[in-house]
GURO-75736 format. One record per atom (N, C-alpha, C): residue number from 1; atom name; x, y, z. Coordinates in nm, 2 decimals. Each point is the difference from the previous one (the first is absolute). Example, Ala and Ser with C-alpha at 12.3 -4.5 7.8 and 13.67 -1.06 7.14 Angstrom:
2
[node 1; N; [1.32; -0.57; 0.78]]
[node 1; CA; [-0.09; 0.12; 0.00]]
[node 1; C; [0.09; 0.12; 0.00]]
[node 2; N; [-0.04; 0.11; -0.07]]
[node 2; CA; [0.09; 0.11; 0.00]]
[node 2; C; [-0.08; 0.11; 0.08]]
//
This chain:
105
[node 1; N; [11.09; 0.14; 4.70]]
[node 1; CA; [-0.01; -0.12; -0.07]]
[node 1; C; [-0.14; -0.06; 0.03]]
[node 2; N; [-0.08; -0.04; -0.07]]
[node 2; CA; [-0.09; -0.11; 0.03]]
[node 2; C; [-0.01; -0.08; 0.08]]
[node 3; N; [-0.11; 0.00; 0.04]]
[node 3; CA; [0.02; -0.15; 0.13]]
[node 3; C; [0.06; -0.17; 0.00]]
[node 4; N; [0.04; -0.06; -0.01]]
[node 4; CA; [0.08; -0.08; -0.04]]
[node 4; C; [0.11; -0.01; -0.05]]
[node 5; N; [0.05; 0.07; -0.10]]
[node 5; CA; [0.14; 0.06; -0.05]]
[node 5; C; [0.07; 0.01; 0.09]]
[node 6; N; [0.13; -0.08; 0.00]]
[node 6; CA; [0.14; 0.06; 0.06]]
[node 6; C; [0.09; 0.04; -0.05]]
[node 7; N; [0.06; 0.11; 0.07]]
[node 7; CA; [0.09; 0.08; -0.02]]
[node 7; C; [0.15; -0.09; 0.04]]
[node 8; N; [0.08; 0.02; -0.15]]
[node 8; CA; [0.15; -0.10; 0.04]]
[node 8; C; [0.12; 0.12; -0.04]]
[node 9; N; [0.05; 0.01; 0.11]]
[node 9; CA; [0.10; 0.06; 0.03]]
[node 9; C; [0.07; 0.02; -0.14]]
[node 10; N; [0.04; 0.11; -0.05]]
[node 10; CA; [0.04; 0.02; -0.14]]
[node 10; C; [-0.09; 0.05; -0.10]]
[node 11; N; [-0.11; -0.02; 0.00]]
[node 11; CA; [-0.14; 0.03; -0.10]]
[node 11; C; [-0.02; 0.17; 0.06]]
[node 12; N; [-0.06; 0.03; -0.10]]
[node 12; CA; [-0.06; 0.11; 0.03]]
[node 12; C; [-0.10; 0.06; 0.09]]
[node 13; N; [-0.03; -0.04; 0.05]]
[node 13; CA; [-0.08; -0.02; 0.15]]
[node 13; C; [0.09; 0.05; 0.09]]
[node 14; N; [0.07; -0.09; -0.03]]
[node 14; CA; [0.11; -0.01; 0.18]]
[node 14; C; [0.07; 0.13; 0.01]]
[node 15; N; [0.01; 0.06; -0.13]]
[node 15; CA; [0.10; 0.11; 0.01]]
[node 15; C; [-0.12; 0.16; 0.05]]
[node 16; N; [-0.12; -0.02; -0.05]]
[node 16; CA; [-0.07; 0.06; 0.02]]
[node 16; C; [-0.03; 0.01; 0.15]]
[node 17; N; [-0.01; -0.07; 0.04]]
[node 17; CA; [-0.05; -0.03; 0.17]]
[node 17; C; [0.14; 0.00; 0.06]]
[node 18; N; [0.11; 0.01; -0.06]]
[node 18; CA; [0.16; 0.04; 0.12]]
[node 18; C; [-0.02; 0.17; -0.04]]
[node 19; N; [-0.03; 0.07; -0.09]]
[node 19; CA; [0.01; 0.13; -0.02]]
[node 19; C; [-0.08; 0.08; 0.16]]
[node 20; N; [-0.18; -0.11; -0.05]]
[node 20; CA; [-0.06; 0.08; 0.11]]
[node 20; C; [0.02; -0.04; 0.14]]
[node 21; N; [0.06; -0.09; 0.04]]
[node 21; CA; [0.02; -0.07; 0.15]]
[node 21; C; [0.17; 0.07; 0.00]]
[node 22; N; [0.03; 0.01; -0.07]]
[node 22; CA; [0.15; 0.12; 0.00]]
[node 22; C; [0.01; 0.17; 0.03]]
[node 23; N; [-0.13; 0.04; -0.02]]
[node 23; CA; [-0.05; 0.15; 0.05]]
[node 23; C; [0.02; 0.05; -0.14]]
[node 24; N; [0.01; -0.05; -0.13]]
[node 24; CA; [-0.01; 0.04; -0.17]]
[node 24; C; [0.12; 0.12; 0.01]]
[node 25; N; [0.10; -0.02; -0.04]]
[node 25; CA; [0.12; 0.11; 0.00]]
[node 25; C; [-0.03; 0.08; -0.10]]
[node 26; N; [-0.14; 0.04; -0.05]]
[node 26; CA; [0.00; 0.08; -0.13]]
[node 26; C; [-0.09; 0.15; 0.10]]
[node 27; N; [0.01; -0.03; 0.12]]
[node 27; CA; [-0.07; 0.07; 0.04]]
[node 27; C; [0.05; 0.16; 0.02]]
[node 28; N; [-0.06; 0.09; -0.01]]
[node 28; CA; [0.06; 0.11; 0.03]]
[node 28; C; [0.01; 0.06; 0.15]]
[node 29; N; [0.12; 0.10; 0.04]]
[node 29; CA; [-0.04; 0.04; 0.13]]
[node 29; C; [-0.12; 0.07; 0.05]]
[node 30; N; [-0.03; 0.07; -0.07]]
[node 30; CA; [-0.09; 0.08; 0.07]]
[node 30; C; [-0.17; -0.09; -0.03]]
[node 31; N; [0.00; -0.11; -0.06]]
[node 31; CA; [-0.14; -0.11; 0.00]]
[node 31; C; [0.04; -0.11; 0.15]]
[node 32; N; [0.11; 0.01; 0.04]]
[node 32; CA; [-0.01; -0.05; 0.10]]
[node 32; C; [0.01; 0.07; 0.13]]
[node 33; N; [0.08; 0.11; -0.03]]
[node 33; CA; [-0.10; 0.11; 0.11]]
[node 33; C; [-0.11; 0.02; 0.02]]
[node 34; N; [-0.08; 0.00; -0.11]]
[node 34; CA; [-0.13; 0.02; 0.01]]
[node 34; C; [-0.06; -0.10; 0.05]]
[node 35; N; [0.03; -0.17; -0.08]]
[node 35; CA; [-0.07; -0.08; 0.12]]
[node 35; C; [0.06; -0.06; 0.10]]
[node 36; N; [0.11; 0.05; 0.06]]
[node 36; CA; [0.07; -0.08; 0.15]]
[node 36; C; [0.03; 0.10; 0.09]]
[node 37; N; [0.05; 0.11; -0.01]]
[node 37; CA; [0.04; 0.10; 0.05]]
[node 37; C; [-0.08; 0.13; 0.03]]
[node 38; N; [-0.10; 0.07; -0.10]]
[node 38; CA; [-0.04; 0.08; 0.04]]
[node 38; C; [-0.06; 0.03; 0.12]]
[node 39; N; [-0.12; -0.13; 0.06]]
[node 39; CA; [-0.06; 0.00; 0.12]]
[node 39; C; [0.02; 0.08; 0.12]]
[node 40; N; [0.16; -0.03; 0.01]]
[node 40; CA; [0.03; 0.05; 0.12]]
[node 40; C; [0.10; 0.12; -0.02]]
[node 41; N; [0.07; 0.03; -0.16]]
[node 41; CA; [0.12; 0.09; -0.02]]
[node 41; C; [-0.09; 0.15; -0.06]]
[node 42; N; [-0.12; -0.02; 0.00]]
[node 42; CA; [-0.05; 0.12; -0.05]]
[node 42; C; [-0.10; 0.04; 0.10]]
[node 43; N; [-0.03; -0.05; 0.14]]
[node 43; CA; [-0.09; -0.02; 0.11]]
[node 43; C; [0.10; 0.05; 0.10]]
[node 44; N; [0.12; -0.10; 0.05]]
[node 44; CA; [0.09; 0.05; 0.11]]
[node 44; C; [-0.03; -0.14; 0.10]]
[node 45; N; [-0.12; -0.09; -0.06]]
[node 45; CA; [0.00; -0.11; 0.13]]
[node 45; C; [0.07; -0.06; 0.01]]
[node 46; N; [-0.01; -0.01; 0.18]]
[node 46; CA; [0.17; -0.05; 0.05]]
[node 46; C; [0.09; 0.02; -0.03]]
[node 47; N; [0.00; 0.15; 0.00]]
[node 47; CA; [0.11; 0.11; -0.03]]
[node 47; C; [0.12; -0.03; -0.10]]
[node 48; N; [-0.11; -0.04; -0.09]]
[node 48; CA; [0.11; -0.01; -0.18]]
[node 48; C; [0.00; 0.15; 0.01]]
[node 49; N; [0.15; 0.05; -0.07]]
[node 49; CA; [-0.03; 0.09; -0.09]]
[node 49; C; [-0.07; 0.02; -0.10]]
[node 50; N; [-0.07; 0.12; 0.00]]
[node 50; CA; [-0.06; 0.04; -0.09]]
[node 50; C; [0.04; 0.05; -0.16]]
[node 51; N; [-0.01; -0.02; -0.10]]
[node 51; CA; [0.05; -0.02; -0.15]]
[node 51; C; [0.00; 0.16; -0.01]]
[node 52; N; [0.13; 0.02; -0.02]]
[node 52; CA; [-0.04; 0.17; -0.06]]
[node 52; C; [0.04; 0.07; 0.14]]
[node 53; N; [0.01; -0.06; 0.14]]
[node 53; CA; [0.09; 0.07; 0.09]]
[node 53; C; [0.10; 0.02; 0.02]]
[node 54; N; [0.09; 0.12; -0.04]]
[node 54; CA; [0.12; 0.03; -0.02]]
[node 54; C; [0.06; -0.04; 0.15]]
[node 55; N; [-0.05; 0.06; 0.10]]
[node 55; CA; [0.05; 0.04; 0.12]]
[node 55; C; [0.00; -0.13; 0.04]]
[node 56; N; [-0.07; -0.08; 0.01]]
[node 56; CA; [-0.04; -0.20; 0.04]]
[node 56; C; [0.08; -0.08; -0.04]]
[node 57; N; [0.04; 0.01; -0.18]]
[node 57; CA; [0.08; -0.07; -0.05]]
[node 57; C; [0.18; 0.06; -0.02]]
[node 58; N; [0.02; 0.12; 0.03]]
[node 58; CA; [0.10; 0.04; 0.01]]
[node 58; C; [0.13; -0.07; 0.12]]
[node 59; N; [-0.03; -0.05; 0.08]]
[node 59; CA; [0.06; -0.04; 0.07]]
[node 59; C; [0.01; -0.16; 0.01]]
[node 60; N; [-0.10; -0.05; -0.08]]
[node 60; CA; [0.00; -0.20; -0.05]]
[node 60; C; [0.11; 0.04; -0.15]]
[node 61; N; [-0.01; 0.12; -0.04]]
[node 61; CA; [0.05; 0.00; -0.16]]
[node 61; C; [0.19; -0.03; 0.03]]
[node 62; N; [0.01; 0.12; 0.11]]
[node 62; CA; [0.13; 0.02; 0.05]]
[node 62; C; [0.06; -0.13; 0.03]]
[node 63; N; [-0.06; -0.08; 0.01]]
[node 63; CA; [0.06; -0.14; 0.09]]
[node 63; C; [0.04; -0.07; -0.14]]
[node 64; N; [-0.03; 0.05; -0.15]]
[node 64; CA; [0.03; -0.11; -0.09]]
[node 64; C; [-0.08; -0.08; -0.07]]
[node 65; N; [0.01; -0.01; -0.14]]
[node 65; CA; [-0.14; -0.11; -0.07]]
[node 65; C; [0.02; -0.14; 0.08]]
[node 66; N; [0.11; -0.05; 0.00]]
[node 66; CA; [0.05; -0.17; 0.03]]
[node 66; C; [-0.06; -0.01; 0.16]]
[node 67; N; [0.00; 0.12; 0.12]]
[node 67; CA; [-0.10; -0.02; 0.08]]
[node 67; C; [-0.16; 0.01; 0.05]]
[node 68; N; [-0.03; 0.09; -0.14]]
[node 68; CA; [-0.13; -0.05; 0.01]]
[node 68; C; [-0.07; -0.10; -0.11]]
[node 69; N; [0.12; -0.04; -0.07]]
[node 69; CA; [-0.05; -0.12; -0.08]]
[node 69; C; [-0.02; -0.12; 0.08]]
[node 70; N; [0.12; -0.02; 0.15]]
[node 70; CA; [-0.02; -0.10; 0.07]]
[node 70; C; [-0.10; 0.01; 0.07]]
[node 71; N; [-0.06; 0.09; 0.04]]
[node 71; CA; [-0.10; 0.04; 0.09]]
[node 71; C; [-0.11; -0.04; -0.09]]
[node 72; N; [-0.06; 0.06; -0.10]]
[node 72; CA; [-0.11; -0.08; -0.07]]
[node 72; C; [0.02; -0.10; -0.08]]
[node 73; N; [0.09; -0.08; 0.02]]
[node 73; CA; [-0.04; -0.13; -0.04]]
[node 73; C; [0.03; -0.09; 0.12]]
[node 74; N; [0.04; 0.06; 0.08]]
[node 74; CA; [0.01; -0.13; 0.14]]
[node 74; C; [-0.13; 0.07; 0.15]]
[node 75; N; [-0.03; 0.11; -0.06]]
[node 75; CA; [-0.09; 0.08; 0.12]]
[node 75; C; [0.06; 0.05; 0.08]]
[node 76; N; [-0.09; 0.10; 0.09]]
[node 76; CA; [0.08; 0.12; 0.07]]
[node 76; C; [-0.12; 0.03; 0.09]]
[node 77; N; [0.04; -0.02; 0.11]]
[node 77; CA; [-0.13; 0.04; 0.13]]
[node 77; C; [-0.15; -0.04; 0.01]]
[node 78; N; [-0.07; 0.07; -0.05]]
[node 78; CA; [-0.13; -0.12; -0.04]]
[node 78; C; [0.00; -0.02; -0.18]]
[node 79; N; [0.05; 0.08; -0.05]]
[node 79; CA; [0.03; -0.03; -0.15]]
[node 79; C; [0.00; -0.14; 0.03]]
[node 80; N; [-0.06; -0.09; -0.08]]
[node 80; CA; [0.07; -0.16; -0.05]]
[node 80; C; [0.07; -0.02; -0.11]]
[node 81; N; [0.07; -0.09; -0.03]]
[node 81; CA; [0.11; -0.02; -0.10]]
[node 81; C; [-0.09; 0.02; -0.13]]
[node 82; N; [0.05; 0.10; -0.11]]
[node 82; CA; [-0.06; 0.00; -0.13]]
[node 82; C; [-0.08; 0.08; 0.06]]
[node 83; N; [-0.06; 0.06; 0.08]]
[node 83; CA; [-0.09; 0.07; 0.03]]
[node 83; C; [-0.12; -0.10; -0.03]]
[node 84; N; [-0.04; -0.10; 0.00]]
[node 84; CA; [-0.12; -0.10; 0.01]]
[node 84; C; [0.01; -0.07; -0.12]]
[node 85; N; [0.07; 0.07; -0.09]]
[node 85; CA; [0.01; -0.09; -0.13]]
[node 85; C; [0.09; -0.11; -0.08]]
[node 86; N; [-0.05; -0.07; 0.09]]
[node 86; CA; [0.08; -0.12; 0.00]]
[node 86; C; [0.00; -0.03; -0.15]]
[node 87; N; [-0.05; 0.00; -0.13]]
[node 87; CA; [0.02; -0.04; -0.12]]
[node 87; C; [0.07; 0.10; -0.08]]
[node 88; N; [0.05; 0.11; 0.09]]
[node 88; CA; [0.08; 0.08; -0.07]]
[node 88; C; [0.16; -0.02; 0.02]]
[node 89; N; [0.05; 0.00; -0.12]]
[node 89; CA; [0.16; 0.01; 0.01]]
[node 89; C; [0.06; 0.06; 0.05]]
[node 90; N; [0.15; -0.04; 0.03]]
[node 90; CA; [0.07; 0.11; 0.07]]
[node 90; C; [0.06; 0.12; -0.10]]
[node 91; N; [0.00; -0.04; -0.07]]
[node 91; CA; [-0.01; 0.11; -0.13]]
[node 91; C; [-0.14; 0.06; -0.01]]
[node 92; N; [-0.05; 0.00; 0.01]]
[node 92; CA; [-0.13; 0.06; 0.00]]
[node 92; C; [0.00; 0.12; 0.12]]
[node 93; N; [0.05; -0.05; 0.17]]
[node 93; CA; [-0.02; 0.06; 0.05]]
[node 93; C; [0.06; 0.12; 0.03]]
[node 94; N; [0.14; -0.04; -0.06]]
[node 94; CA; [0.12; 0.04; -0.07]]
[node 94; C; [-0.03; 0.13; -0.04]]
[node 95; N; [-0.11; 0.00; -0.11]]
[node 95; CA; [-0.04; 0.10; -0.08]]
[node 95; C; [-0.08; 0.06; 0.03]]
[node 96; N; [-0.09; -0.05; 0.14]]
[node 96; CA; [-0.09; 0.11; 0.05]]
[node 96; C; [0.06; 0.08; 0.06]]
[node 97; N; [0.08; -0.03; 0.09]]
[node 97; CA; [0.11; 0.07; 0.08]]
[node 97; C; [0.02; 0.11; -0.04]]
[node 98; N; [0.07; -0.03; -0.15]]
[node 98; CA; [0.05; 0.12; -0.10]]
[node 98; C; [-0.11; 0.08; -0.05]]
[node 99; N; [-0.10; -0.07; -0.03]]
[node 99; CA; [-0.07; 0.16; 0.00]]
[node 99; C; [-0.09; 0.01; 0.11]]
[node 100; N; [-0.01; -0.04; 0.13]]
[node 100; CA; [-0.04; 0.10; 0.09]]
[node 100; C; [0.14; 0.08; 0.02]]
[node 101; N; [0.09; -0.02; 0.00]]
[node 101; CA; [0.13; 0.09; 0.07]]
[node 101; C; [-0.04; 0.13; -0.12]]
[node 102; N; [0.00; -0.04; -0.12]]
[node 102; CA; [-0.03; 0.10; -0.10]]
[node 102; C; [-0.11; 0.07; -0.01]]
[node 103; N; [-0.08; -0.01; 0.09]]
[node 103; CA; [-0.15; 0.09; 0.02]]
[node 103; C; [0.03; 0.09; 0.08]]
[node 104; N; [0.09; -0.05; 0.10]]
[node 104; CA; [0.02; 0.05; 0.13]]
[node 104; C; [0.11; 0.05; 0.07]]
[node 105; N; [0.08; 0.05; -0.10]]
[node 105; CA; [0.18; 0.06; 0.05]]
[node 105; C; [-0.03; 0.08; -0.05]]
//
């Protein structure tokens, strides 16, 4: 908006700015892999699994989606919750989950 203009709750504005301070649920999984997740899931820092290791993820897979859903969205060792991406949904991370498990089984 312009400098002076206010944004009133209900206008079109306001819904535009809850989309992006909501993490935009139009997002796809693998665009949010790429920007929240890859860093450390395609490197190994601080011993993330690596995307694509059968032998690494084979035994997080075993444990069940619903526990490693809880794991990345509430964090897991030095993982932080969402994996740092705090503007992403729990659906979102939901679906990263799902396709790293699917790169990687």
């Amino acid at each position: 908006m312009p400098p002076g203009e206010v944004c009133v709750e209900g206008g079109e504005c306001a819904v535009a700015t809850a989309a992006v301070a909501g993490g935009g649920s139009d997002r796809g999984a693998e665009e949010v892999y790429n920007a929240a997740c890859m860093a450390c899931h395609m490197t190994g820092a601080a011993g993330a699994p690596i995307l694509g290791d059968v032998a690494a993820w084979s035994t997080r897979i075993a444990k069940g989606a619903e526990t490693l859903y809880e794991n990345a969205i509430n964090g897991i060792g030095v993982m932080p919750a969402k994996g740092g991406c705090m503007n992403c949904s729990d659906n979102e991370v939901k679906a990263v989950v799902d396709f790293m498990m699917a790169k990687s089984g």
